[in-house]
C-alpha positions as CSV (number, residue, x, y, z in Angstrom):
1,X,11.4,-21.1,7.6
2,X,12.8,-17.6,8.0
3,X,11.7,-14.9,5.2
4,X,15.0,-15.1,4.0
5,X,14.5,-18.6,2.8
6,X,11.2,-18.6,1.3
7,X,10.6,-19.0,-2.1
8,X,9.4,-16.2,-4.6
9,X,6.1,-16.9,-6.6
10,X,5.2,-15.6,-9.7
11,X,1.6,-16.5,-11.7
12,X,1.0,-15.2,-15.6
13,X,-2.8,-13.6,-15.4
14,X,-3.4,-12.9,-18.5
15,X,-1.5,-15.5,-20.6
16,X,1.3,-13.0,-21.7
17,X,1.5,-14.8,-25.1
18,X,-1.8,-15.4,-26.3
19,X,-5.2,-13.0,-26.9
20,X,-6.2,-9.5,-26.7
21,X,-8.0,-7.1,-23.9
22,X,-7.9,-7.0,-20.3
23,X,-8.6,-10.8,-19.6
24,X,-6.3,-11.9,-22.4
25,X,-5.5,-15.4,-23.2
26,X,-8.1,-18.4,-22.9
27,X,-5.6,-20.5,-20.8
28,X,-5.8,-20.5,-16.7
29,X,-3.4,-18.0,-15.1
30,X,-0.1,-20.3,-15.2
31,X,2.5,-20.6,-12.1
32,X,6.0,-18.9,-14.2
33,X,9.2,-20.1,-13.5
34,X,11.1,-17.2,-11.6
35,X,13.9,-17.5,-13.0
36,X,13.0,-16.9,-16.3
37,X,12.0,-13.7,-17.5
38,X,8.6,-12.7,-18.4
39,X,7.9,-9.4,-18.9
40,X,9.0,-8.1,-22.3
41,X,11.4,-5.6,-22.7
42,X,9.2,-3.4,-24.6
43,X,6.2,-3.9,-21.8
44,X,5.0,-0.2,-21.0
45,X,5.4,-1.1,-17.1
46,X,8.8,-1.2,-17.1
47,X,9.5,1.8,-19.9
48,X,7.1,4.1,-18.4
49,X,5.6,2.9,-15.4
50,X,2.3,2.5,-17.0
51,X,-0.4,0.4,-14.7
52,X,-1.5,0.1,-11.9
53,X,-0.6,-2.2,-8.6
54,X,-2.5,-3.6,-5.6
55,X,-0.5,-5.3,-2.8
56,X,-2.4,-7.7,0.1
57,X,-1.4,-9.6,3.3
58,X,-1.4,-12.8,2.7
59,X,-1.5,-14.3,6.4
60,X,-3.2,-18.0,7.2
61,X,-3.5,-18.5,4.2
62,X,-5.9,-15.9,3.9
63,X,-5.7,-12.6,1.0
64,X,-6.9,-9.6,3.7
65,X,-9.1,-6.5,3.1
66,X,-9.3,-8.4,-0.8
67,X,-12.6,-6.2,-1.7
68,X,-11.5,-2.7,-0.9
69,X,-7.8,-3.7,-2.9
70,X,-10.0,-4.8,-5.5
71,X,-12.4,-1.9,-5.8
72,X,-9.2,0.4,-5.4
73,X,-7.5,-1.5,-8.8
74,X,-10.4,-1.1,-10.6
75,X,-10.7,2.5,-9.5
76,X,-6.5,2.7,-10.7
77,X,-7.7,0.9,-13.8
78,X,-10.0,3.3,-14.9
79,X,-8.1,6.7,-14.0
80,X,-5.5,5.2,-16.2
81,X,-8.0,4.0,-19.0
82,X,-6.9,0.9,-18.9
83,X,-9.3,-2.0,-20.1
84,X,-11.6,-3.1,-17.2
85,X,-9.8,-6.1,-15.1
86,X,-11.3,-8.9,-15.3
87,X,-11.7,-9.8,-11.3
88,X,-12.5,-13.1,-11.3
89,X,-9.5,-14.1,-13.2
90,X,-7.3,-11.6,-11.0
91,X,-9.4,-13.7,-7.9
92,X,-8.4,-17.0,-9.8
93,X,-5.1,-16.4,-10.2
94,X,-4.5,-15.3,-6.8
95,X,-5.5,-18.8,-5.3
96,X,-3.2,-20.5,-7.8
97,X,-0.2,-17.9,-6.6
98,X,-1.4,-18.8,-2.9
99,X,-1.6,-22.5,-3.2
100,X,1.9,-22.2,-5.1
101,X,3.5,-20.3,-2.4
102,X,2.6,-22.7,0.8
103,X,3.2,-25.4,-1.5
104,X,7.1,-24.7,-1.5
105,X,7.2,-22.6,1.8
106,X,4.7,-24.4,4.1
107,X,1.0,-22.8,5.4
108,X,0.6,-20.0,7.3
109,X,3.6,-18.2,6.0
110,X,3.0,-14.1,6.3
111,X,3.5,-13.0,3.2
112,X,3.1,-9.4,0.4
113,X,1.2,-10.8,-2.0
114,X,1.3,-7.8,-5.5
115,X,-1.5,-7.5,-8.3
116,X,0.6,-5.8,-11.2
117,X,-1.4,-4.6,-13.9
118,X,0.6,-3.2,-17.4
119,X,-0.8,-1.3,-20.1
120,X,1.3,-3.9,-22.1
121,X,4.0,-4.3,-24.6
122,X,4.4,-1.1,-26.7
123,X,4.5,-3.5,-30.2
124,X,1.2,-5.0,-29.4
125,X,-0.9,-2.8,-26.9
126,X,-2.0,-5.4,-25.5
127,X,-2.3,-5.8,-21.3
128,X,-0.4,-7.7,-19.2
129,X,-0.3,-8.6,-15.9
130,X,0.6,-10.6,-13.2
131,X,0.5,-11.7,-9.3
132,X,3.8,-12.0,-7.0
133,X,3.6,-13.8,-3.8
134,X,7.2,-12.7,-1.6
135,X,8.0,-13.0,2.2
136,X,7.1,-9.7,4.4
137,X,11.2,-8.4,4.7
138,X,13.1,-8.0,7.6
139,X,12.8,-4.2,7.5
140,X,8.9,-4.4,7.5
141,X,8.7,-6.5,10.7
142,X,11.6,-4.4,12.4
143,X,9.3,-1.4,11.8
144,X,6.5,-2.8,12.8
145,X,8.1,-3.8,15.6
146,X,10.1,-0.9,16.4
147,X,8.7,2.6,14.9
148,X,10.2,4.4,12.6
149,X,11.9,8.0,12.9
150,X,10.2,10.0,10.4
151,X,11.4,13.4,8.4
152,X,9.2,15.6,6.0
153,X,9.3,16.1,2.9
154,X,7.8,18.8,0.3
155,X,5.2,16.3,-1.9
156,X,5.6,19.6,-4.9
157,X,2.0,20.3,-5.2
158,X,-1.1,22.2,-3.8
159,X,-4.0,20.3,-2.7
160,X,-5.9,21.4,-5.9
161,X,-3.9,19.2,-8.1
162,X,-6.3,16.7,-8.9
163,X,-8.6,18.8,-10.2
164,X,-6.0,21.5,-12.1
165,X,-4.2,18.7,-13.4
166,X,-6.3,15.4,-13.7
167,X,-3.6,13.6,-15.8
168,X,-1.2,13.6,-12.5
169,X,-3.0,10.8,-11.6
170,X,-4.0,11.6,-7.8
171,X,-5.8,9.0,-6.0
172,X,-4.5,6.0,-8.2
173,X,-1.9,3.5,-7.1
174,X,0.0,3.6,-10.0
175,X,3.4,1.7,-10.6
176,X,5.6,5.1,-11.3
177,X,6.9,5.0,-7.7
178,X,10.4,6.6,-8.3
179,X,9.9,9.4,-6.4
180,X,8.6,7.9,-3.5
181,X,11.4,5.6,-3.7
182,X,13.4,8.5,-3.7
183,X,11.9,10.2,-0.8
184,X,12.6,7.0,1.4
185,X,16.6,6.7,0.2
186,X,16.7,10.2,1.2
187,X,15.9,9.9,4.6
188,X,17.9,6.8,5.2
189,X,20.6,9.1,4.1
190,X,19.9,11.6,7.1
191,X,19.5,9.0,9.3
192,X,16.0,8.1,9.6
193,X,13.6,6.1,8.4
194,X,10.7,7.3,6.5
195,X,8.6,10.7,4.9
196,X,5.6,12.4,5.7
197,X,5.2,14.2,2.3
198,X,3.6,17.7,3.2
199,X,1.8,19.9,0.6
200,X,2.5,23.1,-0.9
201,X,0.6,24.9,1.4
202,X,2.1,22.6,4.4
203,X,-0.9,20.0,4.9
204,X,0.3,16.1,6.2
205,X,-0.3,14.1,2.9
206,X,1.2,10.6,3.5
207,X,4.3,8.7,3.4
208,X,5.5,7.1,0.1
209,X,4.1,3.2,1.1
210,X,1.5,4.4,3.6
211,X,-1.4,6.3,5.1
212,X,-0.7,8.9,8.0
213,X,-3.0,8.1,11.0
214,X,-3.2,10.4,14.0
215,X,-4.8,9.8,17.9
216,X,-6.3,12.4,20.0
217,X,-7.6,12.1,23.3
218,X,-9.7,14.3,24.9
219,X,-8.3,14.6,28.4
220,X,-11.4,16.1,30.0
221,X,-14.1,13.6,28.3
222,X,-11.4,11.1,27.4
223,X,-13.3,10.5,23.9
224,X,-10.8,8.9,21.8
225,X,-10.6,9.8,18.2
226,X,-8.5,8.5,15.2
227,X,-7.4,11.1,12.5
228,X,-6.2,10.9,8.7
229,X,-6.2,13.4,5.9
230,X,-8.8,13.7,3.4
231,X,-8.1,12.6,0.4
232,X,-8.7,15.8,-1.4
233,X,-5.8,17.2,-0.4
234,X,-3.9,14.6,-3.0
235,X,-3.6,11.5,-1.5
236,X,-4.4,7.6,-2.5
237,X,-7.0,6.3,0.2
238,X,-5.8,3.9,2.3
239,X,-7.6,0.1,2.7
240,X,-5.7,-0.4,6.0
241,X,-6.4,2.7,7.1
242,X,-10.4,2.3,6.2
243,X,-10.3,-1.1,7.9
244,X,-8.4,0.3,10.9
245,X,-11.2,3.2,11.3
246,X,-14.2,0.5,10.5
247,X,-13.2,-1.5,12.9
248,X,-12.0,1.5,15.8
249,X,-15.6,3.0,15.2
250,X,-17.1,-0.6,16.6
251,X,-14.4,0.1,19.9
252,X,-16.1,3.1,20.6
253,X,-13.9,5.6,19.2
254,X,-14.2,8.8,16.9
255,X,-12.6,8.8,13.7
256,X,-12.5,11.7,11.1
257,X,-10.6,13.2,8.1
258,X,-9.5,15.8,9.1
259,X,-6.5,18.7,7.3
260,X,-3.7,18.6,9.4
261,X,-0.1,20.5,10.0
262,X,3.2,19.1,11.5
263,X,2.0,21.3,14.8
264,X,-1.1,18.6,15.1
265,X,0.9,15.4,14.9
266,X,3.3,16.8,17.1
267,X,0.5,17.4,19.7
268,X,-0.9,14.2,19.1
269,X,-1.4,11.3,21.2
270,X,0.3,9.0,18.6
271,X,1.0,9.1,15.4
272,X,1.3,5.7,12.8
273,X,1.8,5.1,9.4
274,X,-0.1,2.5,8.4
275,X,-0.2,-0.2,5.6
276,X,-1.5,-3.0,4.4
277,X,2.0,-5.4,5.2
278,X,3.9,-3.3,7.4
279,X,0.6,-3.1,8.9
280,X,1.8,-0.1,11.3
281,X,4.4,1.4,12.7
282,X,4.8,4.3,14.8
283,X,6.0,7.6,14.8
284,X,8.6,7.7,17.3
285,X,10.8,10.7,16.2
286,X,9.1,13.6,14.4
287,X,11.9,16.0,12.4
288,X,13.9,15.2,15.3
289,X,11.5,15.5,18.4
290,X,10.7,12.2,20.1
291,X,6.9,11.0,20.2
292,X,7.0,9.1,23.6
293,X,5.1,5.7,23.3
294,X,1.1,7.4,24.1
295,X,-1.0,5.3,26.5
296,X,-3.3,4.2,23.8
297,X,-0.4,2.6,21.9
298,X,-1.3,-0.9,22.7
299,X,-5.0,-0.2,21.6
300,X,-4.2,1.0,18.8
301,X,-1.7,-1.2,17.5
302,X,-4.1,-4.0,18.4
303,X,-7.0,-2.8,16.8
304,X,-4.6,-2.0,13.1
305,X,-3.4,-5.6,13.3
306,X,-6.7,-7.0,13.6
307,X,-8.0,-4.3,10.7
308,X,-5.5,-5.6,8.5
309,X,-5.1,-9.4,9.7
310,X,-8.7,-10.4,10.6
């Protein structure tokens, strides 16, 4: 069955019609009918992009990397002052959204599987929430197939953000994505294919959906060492990336966070952004320069798909 046919899925957590608090409603998380509304019109998510989001890979049947998504949501959750999730029902309703989804599309399908989490409906104030199980798009596997050309873009901030202004929320995945989605429209319109958001002071960041990873070889010693920024500079950290370098670290390479400039990825040995369904892609055009394919392409590559997939 090609992603194009697969069937959507769509599971209730926290019984949008009954209770109060963050694991609302007494009934199990229920399987909705997608094509029949759900949220409210009133619900804060969709007014003000209010709560907090967590997408997976669901491949084999398997959620990947679930813990650090988890400890991140919570993490969201409480930068937002939202009421504490209640995991095991998030957990819970996962496997119902998973069982639904090979159910009408067959096991083994790879699939973005989305924790949604609302401060609610403005009339009520009380949280809702759900999980969406979709097909990984034809765009994500081209790019992960592929690369991606990749523009900059000024972010609007200096690295001390987070701590002049905590209220800009740096560091939580939260659902007010419109600039980001902006950013990517932007460079589709000049003919590529994704952002590197840059810093006031001209420090990498990340790209709107994804973590910016960086590979230098040492060509006396040949040590091999993988590269992000920190995320003090104003970023949300990255599970694929943290599974990527976890896993690189047992390969024998170096990894570090590390501030970097346009100058560094361009003398890089590769450059990838990397996610948790587009898994990675690499940089293979930089504001216009080519990045020829490095020699440690394949290794890398192999070791993000086992990060993320394994």
């Amino acid at each position: 069955m090609s992603s194009r046919e697969a069937e959507f899925v769509v599971v209730d957590v926290l019984d949008t019609d009954a209770g109060t608090g963050a694991g609302a409603g007494s009934a199990e998380p229920q399987v909705r009918d997608v094509t029949v509304p759900m949220i409210y019109a009133d619900d804060l998510a969709a007014v003000r992009g209010d709560g907090v989001f967590e997408t997976f890979m669901l491949r084999g049947g398997n959620v990947r990397n679930r813990e650090r998504h988890a400890t991140r949501f919570m993490n969201s959750s409480a930068m937002l002052d939202l009421p504490e999730p209640d995991l095991k029902r998030w957990f819970r309703a996962t496997d119902i959204a998973v069982a639904s989804f090979e159910s009408k599309n067959g096991a083994g399908q790879e699939a973005a599987l989305r924790w949604v989490y609302s401060r609610g409906r403005e009339s009520t104030g009380r949280p809702t929430g759900w999980v969406t199980v979709a097909p990984v798009s034809e765009h994500v596997l081209h790019d992960r197939a592929h690369g991606v050309r990749v523009m900059t873009a000024e972010r609007g901030f200096r690295i001390d953000l987070s701590e002049r202004s905590p209220w800009a929320l740096i560091g939580a995945k939260t659902l007010s994505y419109a600039a980001n989605m902006a950013a990517l429209r932007s460079a589709k319109a000049r003919g590529v294919d994704d952002v590197i958001f840059l810093s006031d002071e001209g420090l990498v960041l990340e790209g709107p959906t994804s973590t910016v990873v960086a590979a230098e070889v040492n060509p006396t010693t040949g040590e091999k060492r993988l590269i992000t920024p920190p995320p003090h500079v104003g970023i949300l950290k990255g599970t694929s990336q943290a599974a990527l370098f976890k896993l690189a670290e047992q390969r024998g390479w170096e990894t570090e966070e590390r501030v970097l400039r346009v100058k560094d990825l361009q003398a890089a040995a590769g450059v990838w952004l990397v996610s948790s369904v587009r898994v990675q892609a690499r940089v293979t055009e930089l504001v216009g320069a080519e990045l020829p394919r490095p020699e440690v392409a394949d290794e890398v590559e192999q070791m993000a798909w086992e990060a993320v997939t394994g």
